[in-house]
N, C-alpha and C positions, 0 to 999 in steps of 0.2 A: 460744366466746362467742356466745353468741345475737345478732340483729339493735338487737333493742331497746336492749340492753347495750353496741354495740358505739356506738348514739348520743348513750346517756347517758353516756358514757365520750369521745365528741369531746365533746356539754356540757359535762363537766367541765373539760376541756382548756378550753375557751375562759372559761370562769368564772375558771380560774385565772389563763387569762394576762392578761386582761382586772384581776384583784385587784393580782395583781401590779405590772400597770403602774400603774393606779391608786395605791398605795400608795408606789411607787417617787417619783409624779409629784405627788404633792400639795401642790396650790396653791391660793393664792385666787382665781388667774386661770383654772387647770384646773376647778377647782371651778364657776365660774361659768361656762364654757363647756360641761360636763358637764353643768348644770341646763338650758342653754338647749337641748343634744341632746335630752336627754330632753324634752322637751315638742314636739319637730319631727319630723311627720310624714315618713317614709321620704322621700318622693319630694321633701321640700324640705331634704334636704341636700344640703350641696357634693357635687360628684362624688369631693372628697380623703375625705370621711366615707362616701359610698357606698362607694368601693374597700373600707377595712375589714372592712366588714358583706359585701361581696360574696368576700373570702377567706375567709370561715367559710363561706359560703353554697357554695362550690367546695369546700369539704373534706364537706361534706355529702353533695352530689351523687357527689363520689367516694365515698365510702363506701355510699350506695345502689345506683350502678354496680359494685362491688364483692360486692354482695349481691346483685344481678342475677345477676350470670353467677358466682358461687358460690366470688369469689375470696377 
């Protein structure tokens, strides 16, 4: 599988688990907390909402380090 394929392919991964839990979790309180992320710029979330974003961000870069050196 090609490089490009192999990112749309963690995308998908993370779209899914991200529906998932969403779906799993839906509230009026999730919901309204969901609306307030979305409108807050990266660098002014909690550090508990960074960590998230920064585990996808880690499965990325492993996957580019892995395309690196040909693994």
């Amino acid at each position: 599988m090609d490089f490009k394929e192999r990112l749309a392919e963690l995308e998908h991964q993370q779209w899914a688990h991200w529906t998932r839990y969403m779906l799993d979790n839906l509230t009026t309180d999730n919901i309204e907390r969901w609306r307030r992320q979305i409108e807050i710029p990266y660098a002014e979330l909690s550090e508990t909402e960074k960590a998230s974003d920064r585990r996808w961000a880690d499965k990325v870069i492993k996957l580019i380090m892995q395309n690196k050196t040909g693994a």
